[in-house]
LOTI-90731 format. One line per field, with one value per residue (C-alpha): x, y, z. Coordinates in steps of 0.02 Angstrom, whole numbers, padded with zeros to 5 digits, always signed. Example, Ala and Ser with C-alpha at 12.3 -4.5 7.8 and 13.67 -1.06 7.14 Angstrom:
<pts>
east +00615, +00684 .
north -00225, -00053 .
up +00390, +00357 .
</pts>
This chain:
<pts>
east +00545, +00375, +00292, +00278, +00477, +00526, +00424, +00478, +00649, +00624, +00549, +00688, +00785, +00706, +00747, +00918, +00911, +00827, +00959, +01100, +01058, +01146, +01293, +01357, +01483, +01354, +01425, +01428, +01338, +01199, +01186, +01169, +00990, +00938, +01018, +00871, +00747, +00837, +00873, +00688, +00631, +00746, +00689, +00531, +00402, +00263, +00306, +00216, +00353, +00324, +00308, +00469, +00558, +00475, +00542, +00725, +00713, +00665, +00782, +00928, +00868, +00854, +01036, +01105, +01030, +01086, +01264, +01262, +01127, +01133, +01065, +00920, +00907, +00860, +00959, +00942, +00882, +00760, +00670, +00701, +00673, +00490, +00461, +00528, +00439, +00272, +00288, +00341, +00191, +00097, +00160, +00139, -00056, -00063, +00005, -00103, -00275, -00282, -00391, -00378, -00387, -00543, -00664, -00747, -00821, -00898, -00992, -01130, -01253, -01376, -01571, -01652, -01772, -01965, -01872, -01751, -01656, -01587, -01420, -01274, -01139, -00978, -00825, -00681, -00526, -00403, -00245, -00106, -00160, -00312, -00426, -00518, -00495, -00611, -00630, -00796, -00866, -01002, -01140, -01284, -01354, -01447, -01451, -01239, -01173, -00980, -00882, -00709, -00629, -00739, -00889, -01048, -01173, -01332, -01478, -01649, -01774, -01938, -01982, -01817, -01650, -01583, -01560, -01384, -01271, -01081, -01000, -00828, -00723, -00583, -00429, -00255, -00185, -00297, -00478, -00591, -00744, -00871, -01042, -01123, -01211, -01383, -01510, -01565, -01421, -01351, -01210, -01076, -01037, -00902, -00824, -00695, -00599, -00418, -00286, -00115, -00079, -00067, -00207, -00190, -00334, -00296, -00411, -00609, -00705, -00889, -00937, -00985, -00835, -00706, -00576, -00404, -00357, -00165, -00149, -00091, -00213, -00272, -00403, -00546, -00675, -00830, -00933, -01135, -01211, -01371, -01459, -01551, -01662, -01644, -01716, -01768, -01576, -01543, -01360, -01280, -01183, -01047, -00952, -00817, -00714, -00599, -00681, -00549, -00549, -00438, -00489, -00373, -00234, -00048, +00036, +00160, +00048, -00094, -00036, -00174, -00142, -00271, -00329, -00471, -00554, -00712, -00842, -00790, -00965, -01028, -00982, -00893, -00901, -00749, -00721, -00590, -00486, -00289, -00228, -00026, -00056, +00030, -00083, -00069, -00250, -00265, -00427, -00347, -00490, -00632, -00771, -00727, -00798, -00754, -00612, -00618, -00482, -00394, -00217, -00172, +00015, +00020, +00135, -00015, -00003, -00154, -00162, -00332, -00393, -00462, -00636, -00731, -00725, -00714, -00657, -00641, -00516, -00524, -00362, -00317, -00142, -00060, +00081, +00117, +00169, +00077, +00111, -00023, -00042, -00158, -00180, -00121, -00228, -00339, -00355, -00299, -00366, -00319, -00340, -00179, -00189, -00010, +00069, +00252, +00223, +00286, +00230, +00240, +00062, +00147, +00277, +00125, +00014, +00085, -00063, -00133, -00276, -00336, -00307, -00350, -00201, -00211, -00149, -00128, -00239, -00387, -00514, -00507, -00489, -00664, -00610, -00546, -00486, -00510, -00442, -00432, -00310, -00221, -00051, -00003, +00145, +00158, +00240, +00144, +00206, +00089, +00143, +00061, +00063 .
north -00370, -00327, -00186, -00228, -00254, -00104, -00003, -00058, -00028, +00148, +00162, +00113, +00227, +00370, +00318, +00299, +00482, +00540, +00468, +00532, +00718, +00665, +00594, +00729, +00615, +00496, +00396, +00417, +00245, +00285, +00425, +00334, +00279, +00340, +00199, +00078, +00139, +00155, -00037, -00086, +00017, -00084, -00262, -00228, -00362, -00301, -00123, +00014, +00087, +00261, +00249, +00154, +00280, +00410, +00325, +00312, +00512, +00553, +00436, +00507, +00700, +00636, +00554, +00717, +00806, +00675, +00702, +00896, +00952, +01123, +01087, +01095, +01172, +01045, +00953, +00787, +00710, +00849, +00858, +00673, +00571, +00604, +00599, +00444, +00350, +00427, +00354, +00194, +00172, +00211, +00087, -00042, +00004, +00005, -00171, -00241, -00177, -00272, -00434, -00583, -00595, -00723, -00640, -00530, -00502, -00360, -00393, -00260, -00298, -00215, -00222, -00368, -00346, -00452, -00619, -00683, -00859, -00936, -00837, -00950, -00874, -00998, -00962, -01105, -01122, -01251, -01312, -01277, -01394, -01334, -01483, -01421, -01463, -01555, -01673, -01773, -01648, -01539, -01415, -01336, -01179, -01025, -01122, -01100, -01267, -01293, -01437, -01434, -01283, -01284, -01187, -01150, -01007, -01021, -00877, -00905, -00757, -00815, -00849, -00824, -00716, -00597, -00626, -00598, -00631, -00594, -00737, -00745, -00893, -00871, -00992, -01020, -00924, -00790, -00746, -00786, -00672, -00701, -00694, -00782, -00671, -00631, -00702, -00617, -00508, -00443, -00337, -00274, -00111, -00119, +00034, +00008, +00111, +00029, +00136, +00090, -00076, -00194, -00257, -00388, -00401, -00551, -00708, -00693, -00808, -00885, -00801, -00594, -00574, -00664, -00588, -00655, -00566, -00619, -00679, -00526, -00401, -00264, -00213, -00350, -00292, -00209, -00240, -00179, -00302, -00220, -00268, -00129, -00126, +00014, +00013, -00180, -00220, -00303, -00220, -00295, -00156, -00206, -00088, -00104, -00030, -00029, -00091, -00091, -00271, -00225, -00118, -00010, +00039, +00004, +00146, +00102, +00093, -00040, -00193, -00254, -00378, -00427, -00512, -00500, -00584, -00525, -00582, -00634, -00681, -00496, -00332, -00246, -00041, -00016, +00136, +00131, +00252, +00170, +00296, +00266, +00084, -00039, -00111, -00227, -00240, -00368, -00343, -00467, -00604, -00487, -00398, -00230, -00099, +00062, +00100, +00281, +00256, +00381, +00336, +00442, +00433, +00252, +00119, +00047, -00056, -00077, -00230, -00204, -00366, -00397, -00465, -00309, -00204, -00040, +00006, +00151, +00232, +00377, +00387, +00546, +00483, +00601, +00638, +00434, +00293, +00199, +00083, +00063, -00112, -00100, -00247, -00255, -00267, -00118, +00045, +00189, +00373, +00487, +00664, +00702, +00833, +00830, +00953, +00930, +00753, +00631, +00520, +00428, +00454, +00537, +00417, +00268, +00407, +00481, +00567, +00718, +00819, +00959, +00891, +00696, +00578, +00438, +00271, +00261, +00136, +00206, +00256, +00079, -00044, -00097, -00116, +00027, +00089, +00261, +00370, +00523, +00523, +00664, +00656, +00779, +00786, +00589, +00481, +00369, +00233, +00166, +00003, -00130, -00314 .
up +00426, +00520, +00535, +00719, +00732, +00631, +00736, +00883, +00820, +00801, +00980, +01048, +00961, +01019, +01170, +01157, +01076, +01215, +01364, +01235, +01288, +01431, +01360, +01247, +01172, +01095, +00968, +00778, +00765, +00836, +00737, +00593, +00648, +00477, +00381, +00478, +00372, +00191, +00234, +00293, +00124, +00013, +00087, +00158, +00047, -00058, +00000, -00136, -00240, -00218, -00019, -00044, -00158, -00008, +00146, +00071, +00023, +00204, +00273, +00182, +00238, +00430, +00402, +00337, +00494, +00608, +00549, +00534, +00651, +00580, +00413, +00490, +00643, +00771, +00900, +00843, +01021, +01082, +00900, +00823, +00969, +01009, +00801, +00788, +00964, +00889, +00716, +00788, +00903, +00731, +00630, +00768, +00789, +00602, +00573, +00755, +00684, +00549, +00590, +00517, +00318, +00315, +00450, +00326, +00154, +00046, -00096, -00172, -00281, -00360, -00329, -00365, -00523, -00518, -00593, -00475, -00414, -00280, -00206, -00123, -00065, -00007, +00086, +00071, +00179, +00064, +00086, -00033, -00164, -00184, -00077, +00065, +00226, +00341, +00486, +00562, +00668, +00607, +00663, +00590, +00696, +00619, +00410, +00422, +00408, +00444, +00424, +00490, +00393, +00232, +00299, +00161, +00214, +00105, +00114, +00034, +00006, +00044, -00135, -00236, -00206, -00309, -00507, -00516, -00382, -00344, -00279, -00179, -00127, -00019, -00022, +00054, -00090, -00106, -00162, -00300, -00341, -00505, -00558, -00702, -00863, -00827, -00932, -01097, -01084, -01264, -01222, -01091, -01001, -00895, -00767, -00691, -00572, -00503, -00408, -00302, -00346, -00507, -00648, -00771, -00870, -00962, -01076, -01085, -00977, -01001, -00838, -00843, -00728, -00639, -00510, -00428, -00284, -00229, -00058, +00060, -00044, +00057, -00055, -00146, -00273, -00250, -00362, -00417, -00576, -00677, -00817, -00919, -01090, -01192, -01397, -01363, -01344, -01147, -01065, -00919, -00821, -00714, -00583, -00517, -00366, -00228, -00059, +00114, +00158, +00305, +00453, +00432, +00264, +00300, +00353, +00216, +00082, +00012, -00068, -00204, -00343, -00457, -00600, -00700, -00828, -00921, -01040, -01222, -01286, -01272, -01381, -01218, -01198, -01071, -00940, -00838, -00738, -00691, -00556, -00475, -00539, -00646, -00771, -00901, -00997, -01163, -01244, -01379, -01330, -01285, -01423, -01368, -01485, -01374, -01206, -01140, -01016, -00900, -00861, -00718, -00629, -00699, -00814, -00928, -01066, -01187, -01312, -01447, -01528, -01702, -01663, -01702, -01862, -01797, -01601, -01548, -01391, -01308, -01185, -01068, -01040, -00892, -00809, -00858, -00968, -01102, -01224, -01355, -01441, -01609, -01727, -01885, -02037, -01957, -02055, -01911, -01872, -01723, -01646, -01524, -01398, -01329, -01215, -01134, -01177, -01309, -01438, -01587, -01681, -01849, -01870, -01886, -01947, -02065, -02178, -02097, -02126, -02007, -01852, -01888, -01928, -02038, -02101, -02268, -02305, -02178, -02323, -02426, -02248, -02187, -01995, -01911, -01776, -01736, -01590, -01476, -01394, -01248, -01176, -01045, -00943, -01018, -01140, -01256, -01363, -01522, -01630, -01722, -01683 .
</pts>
């Protein structure tokens, strides 16, 4: 259903709540109005599960009113029927500002340094196959040249464009957005901050960074590239964010799918902060020698791969779920900070000293893996694969 339909729905029941002052005798279907929205919340695509889980809780409260007006006080057509004409003309507004999905694009990047190349930037319209579109009429006006639906915008600085540049391609299932490794660099910083939706970090590319958006995303990457020299040793620092793609959020909550693939050349330092998400993130491919993550209100799960010695994690899991994945063949140490949480650090820990945990063999095994680790409010689940 439509966020258009549903909220016209709920217009017009206001309205019939409105003429049933008048009939006194109004009948005990229409009182049942609440059971609309539990059914739009059950089938309603793509819908955020906690807004979901929200809309049936307040639909069930307004059905308990509707049916025993007392319970709370109001008379179910002088207090329900403006509520509900006012939240329908919201949702409708909500769902009508949004333009269309391919009118607009933000990408960041950071300032150019004295070296730099030429910057193109492409935006493709393909058909479900993956060919693009095209027929034999063509115009060039302003350097953008379009031809039929596949339409190229180039931009030239007057000597050379910036050195690194973020590149997006948009498609009939969704968007693509990479840049390539800047020249020299020697290693990889990477924050990344991801909230509402779902994450897969999955296989290493030869590119810095590559990013799927799922067709119907609200939300595409933002994303600032740097490369810094620090002790003669060149770091490329990516960032990367949340940017609105959409005028305006759903009133029913964002809708963002993505995946991302990073750099396996590079030894990778990782930050990255998961808030009311679903995230899946497999490092098993990637050099990563140290994660400080913050799992906030979120279902993680972490895999760690075996092509550096020694990694180390620092996770503040709260008030969420995490599952832990740590190679085997690695020697393990860990400082837990647990409160009203649960965990399983002793059982695969089991030597302890002060407040470290260790493996058994963790003094005699050269690679490591060593970890702090707090879990609040949280539970967190550690095995070996």
């Amino acid at each position: 259903m439509r966020h258009t339909t549903f909220g016209a729905i709920l217009i017009i029941l206001g309205i019939l709540l409105l003429l049933g002052l008048f009939v006194p005798d109004t009948s005990l279907a229409l009182r049942l109005w609440p059971l609309l929205v539990v059914v739009y919340a059950l089938l309603a695509h793509g819908l955020n599960p906690v807004y979901r889980g929200g809309l049936i809780i307040v639909a069930l409260v307004l059905l308990a009113d509707a049916m025993a007006p007392s319970i709370l006080g109001f008379s179910r057509g002088g207090f329900w029927a403006p509520v509900l004409i006012v939240v329908g003309l919201l949702i409708i507004l909500s769902a009508t500002e949004h333009g269309p999905r391919k009118t607009k694009v933000e990408v960041k990047m950071a300032a150019p340094p004295p070296e730099v190349k030429n910057v193109k930037f492409q935006v493709r319209d393909e058909t479900a196959n993956g060919t693009s579109k095209a027929d034999a009429a063509s115009s060039v006006a302003g350097g953008i040249e379009m031809t039929g639906e596949t339409k190229r915008h180039e931009t030239e600085a007057q000597e050379k464009g910036p050195a690194t540049a973020v590149e997006g391609e948009y498609r009939s299932q969704g968007a693509h957005f990479f840049a390539d490794v800047p020249e020299g660099a020697e290693r990889m910083s990477c924050d990344l901050d991801f909230n509402a939706g779902k994450l897969e970090l999955v296989e290493d590319t030869d590119k810095l960074f590559e990013i799927d958006t799922e067709e119907g995303s609200d939300v595409e990457p933002q994303v600032d590239v740097s490369l810094e020299e620090a002790d003669g040793v060149k770091t490329v620092r990516l960032k990367i964010e949340q940017a609105h793609f959409k005028s305006s959020v759903r009133m029913f909550g964002v809708r963002t799918v993505w995946t991302l693939k990073l750099n396996g050349a590079l030894p990778l330092t990782m930050n990255c902060d998961v808030n009311a998400a679903k995230a899946h993130l497999d490092f098993s491919e990637l050099r990563l020698t140290s994660l400080a993550m913050d799992n906030n209100a979120a279902a993680s799960e972490v895999r760690i791969g075996t092509r550096e010695d020694e990694t180390r994690l620092r996770i503040d899991n709260n008030a969420a779920k995490l599952n832990l994945v740590l190679p085997a063949g690695f020697g393990y140490e860990a400082t837990v900070d647990s409160n009203v949480g649960k965990h399983n650090v002793t059982e695969l820990l089991p030597r302890r000293v002060n407040d470290h945990y260790y493996s058994e063999d963790f003094d005699s095994n050269p690679r490591k893996v060593r970890m702090q680790l707090e879990n609040n409010a949280a539970k967190l689940n550690i095995k070996r694969q």
